[in-house]
C-alpha positions as CSV (number, residue, x, y, z in Angstrom):
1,X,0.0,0.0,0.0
2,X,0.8,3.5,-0.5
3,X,0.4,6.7,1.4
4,X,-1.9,8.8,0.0
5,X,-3.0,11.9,2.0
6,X,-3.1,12.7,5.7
7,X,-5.2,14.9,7.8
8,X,-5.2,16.6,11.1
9,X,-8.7,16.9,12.0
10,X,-9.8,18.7,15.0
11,X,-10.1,15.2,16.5
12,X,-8.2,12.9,15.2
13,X,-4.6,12.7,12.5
14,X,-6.1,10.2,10.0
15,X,-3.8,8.7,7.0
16,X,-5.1,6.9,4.1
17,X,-3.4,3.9,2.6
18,X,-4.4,2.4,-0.3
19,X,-3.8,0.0,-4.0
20,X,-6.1,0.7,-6.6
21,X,-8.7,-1.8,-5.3
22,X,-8.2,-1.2,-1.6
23,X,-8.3,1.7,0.9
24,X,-7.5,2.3,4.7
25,X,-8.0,5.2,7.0
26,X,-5.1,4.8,10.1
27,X,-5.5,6.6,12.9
28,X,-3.2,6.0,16.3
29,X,-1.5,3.1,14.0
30,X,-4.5,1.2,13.7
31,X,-7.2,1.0,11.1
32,X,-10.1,3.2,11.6
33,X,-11.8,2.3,8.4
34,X,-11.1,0.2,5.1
35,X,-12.8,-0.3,2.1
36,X,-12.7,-2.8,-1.3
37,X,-13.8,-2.4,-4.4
38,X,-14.6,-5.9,-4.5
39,X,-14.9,-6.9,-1.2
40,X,-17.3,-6.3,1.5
41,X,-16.1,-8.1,5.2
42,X,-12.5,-8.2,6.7
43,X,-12.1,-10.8,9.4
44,X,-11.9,-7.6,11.9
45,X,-14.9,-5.7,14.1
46,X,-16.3,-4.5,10.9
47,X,-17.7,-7.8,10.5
48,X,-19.1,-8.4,14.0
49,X,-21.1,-4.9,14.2
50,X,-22.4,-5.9,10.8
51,X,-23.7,-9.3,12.3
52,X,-24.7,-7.7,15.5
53,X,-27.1,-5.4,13.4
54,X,-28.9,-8.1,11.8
55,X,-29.3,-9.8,15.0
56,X,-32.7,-7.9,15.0
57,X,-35.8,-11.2,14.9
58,X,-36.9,-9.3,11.7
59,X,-35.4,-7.5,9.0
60,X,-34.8,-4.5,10.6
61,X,-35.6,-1.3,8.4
62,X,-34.8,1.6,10.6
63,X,-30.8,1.6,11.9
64,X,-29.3,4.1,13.7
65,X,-25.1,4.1,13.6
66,X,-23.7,6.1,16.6
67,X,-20.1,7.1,15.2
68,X,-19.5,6.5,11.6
69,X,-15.6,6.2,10.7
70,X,-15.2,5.5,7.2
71,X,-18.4,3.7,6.9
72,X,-17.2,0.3,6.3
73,X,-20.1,-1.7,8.5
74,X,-22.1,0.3,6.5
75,X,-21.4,-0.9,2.9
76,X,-22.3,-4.5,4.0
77,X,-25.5,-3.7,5.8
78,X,-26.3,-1.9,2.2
79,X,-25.3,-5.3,0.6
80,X,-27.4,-7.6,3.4
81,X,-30.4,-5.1,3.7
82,X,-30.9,-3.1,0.2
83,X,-34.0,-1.4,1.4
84,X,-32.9,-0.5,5.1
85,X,-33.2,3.2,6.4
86,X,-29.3,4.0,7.4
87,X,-28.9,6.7,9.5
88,X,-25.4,7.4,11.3
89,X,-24.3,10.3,13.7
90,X,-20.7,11.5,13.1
91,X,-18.7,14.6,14.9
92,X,-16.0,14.6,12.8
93,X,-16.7,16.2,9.3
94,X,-13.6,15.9,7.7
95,X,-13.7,12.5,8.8
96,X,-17.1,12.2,6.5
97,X,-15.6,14.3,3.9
98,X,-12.1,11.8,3.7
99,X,-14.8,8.8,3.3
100,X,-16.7,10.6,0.8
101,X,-13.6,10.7,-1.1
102,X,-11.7,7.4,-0.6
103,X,-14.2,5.2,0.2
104,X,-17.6,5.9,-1.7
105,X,-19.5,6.0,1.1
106,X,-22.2,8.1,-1.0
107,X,-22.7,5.2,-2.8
108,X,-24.5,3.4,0.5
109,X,-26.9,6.1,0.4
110,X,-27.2,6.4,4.3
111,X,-28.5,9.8,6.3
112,X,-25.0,11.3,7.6
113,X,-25.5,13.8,10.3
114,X,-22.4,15.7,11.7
115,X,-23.1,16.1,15.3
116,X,-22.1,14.1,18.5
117,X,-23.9,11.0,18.7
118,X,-24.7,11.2,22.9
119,X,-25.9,14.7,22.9
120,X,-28.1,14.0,19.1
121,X,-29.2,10.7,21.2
122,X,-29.9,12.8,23.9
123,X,-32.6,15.5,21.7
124,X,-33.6,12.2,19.3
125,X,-37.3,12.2,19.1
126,X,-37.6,9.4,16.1
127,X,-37.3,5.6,16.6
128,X,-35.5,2.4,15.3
129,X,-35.8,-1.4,15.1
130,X,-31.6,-0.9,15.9
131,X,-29.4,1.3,17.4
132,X,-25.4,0.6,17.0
133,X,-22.9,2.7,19.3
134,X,-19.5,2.6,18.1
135,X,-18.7,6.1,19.5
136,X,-14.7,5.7,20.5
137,X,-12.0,8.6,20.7
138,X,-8.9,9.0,20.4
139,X,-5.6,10.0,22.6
140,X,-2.4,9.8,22.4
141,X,-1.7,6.1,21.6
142,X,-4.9,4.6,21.5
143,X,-8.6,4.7,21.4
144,X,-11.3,5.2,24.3
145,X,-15.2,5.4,25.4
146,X,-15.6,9.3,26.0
147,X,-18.8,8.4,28.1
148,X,-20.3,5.6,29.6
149,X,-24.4,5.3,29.8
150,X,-25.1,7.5,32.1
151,X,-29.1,7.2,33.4
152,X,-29.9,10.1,30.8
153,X,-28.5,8.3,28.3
154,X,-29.9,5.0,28.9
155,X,-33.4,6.6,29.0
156,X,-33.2,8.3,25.6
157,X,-31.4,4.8,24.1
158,X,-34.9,3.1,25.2
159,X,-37.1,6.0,23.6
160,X,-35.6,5.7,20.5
161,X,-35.8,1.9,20.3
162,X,-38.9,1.0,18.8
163,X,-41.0,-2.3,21.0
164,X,-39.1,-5.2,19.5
165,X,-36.1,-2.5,18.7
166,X,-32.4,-4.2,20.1
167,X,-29.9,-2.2,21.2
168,X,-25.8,-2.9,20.0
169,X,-22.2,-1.4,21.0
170,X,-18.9,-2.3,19.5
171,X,-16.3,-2.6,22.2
172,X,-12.3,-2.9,21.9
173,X,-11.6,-5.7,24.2
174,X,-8.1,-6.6,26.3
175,X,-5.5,-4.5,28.2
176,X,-6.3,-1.0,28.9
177,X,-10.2,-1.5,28.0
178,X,-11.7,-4.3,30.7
179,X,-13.0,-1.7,33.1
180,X,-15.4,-0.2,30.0
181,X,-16.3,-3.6,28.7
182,X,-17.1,-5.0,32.0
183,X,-19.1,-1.9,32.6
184,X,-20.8,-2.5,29.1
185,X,-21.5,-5.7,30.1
186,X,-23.1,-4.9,32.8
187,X,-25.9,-2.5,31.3
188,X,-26.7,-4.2,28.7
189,X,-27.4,-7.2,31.2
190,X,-29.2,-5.5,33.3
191,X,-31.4,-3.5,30.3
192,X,-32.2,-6.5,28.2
193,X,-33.4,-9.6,28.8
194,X,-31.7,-11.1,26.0
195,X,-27.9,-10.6,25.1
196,X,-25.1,-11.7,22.9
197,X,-21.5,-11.4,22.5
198,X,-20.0,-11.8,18.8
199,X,-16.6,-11.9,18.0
200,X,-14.3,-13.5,15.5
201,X,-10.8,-14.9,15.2
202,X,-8.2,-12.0,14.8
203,X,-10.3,-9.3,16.4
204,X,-9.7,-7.0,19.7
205,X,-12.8,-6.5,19.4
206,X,-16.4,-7.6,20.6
207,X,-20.2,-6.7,19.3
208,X,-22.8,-6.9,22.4
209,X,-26.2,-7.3,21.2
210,X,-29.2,-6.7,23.6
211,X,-32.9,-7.0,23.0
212,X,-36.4,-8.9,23.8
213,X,-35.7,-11.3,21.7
214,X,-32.8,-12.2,18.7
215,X,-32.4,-13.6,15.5
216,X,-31.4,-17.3,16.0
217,X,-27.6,-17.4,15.3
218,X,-27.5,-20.2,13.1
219,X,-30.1,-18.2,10.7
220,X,-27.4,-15.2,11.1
221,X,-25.0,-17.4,9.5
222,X,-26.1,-18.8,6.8
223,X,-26.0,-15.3,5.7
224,X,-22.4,-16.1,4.8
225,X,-24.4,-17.3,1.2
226,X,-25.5,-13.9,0.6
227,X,-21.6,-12.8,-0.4
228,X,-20.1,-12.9,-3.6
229,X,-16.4,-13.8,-2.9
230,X,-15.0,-16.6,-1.1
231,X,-13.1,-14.3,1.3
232,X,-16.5,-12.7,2.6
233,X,-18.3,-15.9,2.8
234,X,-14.9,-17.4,5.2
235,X,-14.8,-14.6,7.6
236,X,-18.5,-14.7,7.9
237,X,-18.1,-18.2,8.8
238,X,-15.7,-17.4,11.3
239,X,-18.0,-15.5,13.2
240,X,-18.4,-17.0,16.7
241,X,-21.5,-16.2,19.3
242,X,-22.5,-16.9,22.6
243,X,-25.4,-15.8,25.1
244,X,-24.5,-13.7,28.1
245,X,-26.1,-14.2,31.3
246,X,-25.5,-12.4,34.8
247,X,-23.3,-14.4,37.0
248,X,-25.6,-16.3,40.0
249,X,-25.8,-13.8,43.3
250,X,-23.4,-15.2,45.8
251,X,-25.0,-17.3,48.5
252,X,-26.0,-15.4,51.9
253,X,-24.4,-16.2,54.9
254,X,-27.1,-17.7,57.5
255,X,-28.3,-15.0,59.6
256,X,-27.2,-16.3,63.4
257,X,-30.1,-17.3,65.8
């Protein structure tokens, strides 16, 4: 790959890498975003939000994206669900402008609004059958969670989930990042009565899924037929779930006589 531009943003130095048929956005030395002209999945957390999404028990026809990036999860949901209503909330503009240019993300005719997601959650007033949160920043030499769900924030994320809606975040996993997936963990179990973990192979990463009810997982992949190539029908096939449940309260002691 080649360089081919870079960009300070006010939040964020991106640099794009890319071949004729293959682009990156790198941003604290990882990769923020990539896109194929061929190609839709890519083994990495692209691929579990993308199954996490259509873990809704229909086909869901209203998504909301909470942090956009490049749009990569994007251009598959367009593949899996041609007629879905994509809407995604992104603070960085020249971040949208970069993918606009490098990674035809008009072409996935989604509703890009330049705001920050919480505080747009916050004033929503419209609903959805699923709402994603992959709202990370970045310092120095890696990325972070600038806010967990607060009680505010919880309240508008069940307002603007429609009855049978399911709820979905996108958490970098391992050193450094335990104490905001634990506490992930944590709300989703105690906000949803059913919820799922997905991850795959050479990820950091994990999708948590939360709702009434899911889409059976075997269902989800068999999905891995819906993809042209090879490649995209593998790493679909590598995708790996399990239910969550709350750990069992520890026993009480026997109050003394």
């Amino acid at each position: 790959m080649q360089r081919l531009a870079i960009r300070q943003t006010p939040f964020q130095r991106i640099e794009v890498w890319g071949t004729p048929d293959e682009t990156e956005f790198r941003v604290t030395g990882a990769i923020h975003a990539w896109w194929h002209r061929h190609r839709f999945l890519t083994g990495l957390a692209w691929d579990n939000i993308a199954a996490g999404i259509v873990s809704h028990p229909a086909a869901p026809q209203r998504i909301l994206m909470l942090g956009l990036g490049g749009g990569t999860s994007l251009r598959t949901l367009r593949h899996l669900l041609p007629s879905a209503q994509l809407t995604a909330i992104e603070i960085d503009p020249d971040m949208i402008a970069m993918a606009r240019d490098f990674m035809d993300l008009d072409t996935i005719n989604a509703d890009i609004i330049t705001a920050d997601a919480y505080q747009w959650l916050l004033a929503n007033r419209h609903r959805f059958d699923v709402i994603f949160d992959d709202v990370y920043g970045v310092t120095a030499d890696d990325v972070a969670r600038p806010s967990l769900f607060t009680p505010q924030l919880a309240a508008a994320l069940h307002r603007s989930l429609l009855p049978d809606g399911i709820f979905a975040a996108n958490l970098v996993i391992g050193p450094g990042h335990r104490r905001v997936q634990s506490a992930f963990r944590q709300f989703f179990l105690s906000n949803f009565p059913v919820v799922r973990s997905i991850k795959t192979e050479d990820s950091l990463n994990e999708t948590l899924i939360g709702g009434i009810t899911l889409r059976p997982w075997q269902s989800i992949r068999s999905l891995a037929s819906s993809f042209p190539s090879n490649d995209d029908y593998c790493f679909w096939r590598r995708l790996s779930a399990r239910r969550l449940t709350s750990p069992p309260a520890p026993p009480q002691s026997p109050s003394p006589d």
